[in-house]
Structures are given as structure tokens and as C-alpha cells.
C-alpha positions as CSV (number, residue, x, y, z in Angstrom):
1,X,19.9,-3.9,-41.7
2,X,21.7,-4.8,-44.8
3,X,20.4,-8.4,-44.3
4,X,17.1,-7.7,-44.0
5,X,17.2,-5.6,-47.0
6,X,19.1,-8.4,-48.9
7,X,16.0,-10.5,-48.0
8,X,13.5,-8.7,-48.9
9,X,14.8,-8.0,-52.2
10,X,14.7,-11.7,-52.9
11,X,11.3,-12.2,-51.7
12,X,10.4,-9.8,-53.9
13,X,12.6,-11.7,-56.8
14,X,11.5,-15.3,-56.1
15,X,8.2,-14.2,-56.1
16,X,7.6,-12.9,-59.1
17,X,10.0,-15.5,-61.1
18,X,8.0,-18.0,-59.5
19,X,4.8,-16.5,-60.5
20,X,5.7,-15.9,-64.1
21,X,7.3,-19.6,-64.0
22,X,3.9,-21.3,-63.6
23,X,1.9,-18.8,-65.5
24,X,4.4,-19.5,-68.4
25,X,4.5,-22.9,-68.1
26,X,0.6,-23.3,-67.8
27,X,0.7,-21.1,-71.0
28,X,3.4,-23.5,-73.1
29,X,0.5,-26.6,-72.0
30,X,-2.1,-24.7,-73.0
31,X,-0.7,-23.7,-76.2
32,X,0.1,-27.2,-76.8
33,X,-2.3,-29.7,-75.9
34,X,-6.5,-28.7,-76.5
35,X,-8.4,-28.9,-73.8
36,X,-10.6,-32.0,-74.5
37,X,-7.4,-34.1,-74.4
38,X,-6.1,-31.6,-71.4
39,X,-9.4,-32.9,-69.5
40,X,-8.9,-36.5,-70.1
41,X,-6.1,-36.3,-69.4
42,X,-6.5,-35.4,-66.1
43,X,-9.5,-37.7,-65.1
44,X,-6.7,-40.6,-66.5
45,X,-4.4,-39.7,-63.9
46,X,-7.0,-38.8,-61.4
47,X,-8.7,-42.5,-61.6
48,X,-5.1,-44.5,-61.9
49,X,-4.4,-42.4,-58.6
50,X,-7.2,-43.8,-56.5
51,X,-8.3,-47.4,-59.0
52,X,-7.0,-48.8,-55.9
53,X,-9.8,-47.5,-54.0
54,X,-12.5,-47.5,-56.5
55,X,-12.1,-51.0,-56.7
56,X,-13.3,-52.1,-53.4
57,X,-16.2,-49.5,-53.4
58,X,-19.6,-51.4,-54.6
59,X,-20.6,-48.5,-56.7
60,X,-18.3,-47.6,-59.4
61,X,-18.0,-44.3,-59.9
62,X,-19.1,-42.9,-63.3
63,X,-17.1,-40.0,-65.4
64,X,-17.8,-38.5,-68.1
65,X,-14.9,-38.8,-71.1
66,X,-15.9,-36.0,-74.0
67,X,-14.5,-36.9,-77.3
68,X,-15.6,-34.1,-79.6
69,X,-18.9,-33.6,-79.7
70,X,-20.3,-36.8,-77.9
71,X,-19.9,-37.3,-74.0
72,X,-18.9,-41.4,-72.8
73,X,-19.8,-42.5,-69.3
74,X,-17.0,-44.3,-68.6
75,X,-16.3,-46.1,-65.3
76,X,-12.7,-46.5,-63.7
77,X,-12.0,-49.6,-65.6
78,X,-13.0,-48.8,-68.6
79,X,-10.8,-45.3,-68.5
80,X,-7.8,-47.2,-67.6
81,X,-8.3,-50.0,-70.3
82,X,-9.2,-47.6,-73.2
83,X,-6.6,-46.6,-75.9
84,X,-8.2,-43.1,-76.2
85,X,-7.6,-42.1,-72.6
86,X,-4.1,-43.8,-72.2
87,X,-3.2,-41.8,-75.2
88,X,-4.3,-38.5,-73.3
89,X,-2.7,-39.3,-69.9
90,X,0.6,-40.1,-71.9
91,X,0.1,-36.7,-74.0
92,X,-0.8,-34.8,-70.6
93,X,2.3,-36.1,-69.0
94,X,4.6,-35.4,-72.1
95,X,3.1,-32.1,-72.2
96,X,3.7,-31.2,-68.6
97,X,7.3,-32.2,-68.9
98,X,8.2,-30.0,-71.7
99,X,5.9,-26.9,-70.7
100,X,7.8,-27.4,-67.4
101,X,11.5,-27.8,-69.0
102,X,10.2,-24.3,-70.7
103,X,9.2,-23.0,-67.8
104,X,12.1,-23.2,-65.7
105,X,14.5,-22.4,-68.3
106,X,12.5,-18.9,-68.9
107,X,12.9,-18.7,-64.7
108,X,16.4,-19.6,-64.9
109,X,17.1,-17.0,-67.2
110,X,15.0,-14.2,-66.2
111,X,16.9,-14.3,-62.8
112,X,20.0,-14.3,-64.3
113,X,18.8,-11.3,-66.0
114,X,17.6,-9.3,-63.0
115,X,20.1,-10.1,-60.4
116,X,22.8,-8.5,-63.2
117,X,20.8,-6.0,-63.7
118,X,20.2,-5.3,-60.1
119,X,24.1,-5.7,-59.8
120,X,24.8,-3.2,-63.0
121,X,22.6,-0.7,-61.1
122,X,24.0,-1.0,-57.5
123,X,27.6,-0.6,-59.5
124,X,26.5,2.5,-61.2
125,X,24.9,3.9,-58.3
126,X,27.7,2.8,-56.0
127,X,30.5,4.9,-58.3
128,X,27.7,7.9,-58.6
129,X,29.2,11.1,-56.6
130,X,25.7,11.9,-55.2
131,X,24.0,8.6,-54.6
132,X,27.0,6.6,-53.4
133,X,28.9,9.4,-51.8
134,X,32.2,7.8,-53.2
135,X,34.0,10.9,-54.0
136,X,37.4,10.0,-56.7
137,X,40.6,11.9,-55.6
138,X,40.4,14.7,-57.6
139,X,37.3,15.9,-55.8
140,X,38.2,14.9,-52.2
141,X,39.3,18.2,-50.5
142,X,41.9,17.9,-47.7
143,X,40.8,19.1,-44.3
144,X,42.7,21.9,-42.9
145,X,44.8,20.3,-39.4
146,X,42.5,23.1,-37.3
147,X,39.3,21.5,-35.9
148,X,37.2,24.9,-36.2
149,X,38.0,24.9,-39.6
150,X,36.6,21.1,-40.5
151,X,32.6,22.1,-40.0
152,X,32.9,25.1,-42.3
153,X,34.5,22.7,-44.9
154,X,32.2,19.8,-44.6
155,X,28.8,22.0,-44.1
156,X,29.4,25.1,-46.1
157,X,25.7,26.4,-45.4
158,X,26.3,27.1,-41.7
């Protein structure tokens, strides 16, 4: 029982740290990098992923790069081989490694901060009279040595 308790507490815990991990670390990158060179970015590293294949196709494929206001056609060569969308697959990938580095140190520490508190509170409650039943000397009574007399003790409202 305590087990499965214990496990579903951290369910609950890893999902929601990892949750507000990528929501925070797609946050940091968006806050960082616009999302023209965001975009670019990601059609760079989307066409060096499968040039291999585009390569032996005998249609190129065509996409389109926006830079500002004007919209290039640019095939998968062309992407690869221009300075502009290096510079945003570089920037993407910089990007992703710091909004990640962010990310996982915000996770790192806001489960450090809810497992202590989760521990301060199970402490409290554990030394609490009523919700942990643990009773310090001075308030423990002694039962009487007569076994009729232990029910009226322990359950006064019989």
C-alpha cells in the first residue's frame, strides 16, 4: 500500500516537472531566437537530415526560406550551401542547447524544492498529535493492569 502510494506521488511529480521542463525550455528558445530564423532553422536541419535521400529523387523538392519580408524557393542544395541558412541551423542548435541547459536546471531545482517540501510536510504532520497519532510522553496515559478497564480508557464515548 505504501508503495503504491509512493508511486503515485511520483507520477504525479515527474509529470508535472516534466511538463513545466519543456514548456520552459520552449519558452527560453522562444524568447531567444525570432521565429523567421526559428523556421529556417528547422527546414536546415530537416533537409541535412534526409539530402541523402533528396539527392537521388529526380525532382528536387522546393522550400520556401522567408527572410523578412521576401519568400526564396530554395532547393536542398542551395539550403545546405547558403550562408544565411547555415547561420540559422547553427543559431537553432546553439539555442536549443542553452534553452535546454535552462530547462533542466529549473527541473532540477523545482524537484528539489517539492520533494523537501513534501518531506517538511510529512515531518510536521508525522509529529502532529491528531494527524500522526504520535502521542509524546507526557500525554500517553498508562493503561490500568485490568482488561475491562482498557476500552473505557481508550474509547471514552462508550
Amino acid at each position: 500500500m505504501r508503495l503504491k502510494m509512493f508511486l503515485q506521488i511520483n507520477n504525479l511529480i515527474s509529470y508535472y516537472v516534466i511538463m513545466g521542463t519543456v514548456l520552459f525550455g520552449i519558452a527560453v528558445l522562444l524568447m531567444r531566437i525570432s521565429i523567421q530564423n526559428l523556421t529556417n532553422g528547422i527546414i536546415y536541419w530537416f533537409v541535412r537530415m534526409i539530402s541523402p535521400f533528396t539527392e537521388k529523387m529526380v525532382s528536387q523538392p522546393v522550400y520556401t526560406i522567408r527572410y523578412y519580408e521576401h519568400k526564396l524557393q530554395y532547393s536542398a542544395r542551395q539550403i545546405l550551401n547558403d550562408d544565411y541558412t547555415v547561420y540559422c541551423g547553427q543559431l537553432l542548435k546553439q539555442e536549443l542547447i542553452i534553452a535546454g541547459c535552462a530547462a533542466l536546471l529549473v527541473a532540477f531545482v523545482a524537484t528539489f524544492a517539492v520533494y523537501w517540501y513534501i518531506g517538511r510536510t510529512g515531518r510536521q504532520q508525522s509529529e502532529d498529535e491528531i494527524i500522526g497519532a504520535a502521542l509524546s510522553v507526557s500525554h500517553q496515559k498508562t493503561l490500568p493492569d485490568d482488561e475491562k478497564n482498557v476500552g473505557s480508557i481508550r474509547y471514552p464515548h462508550r
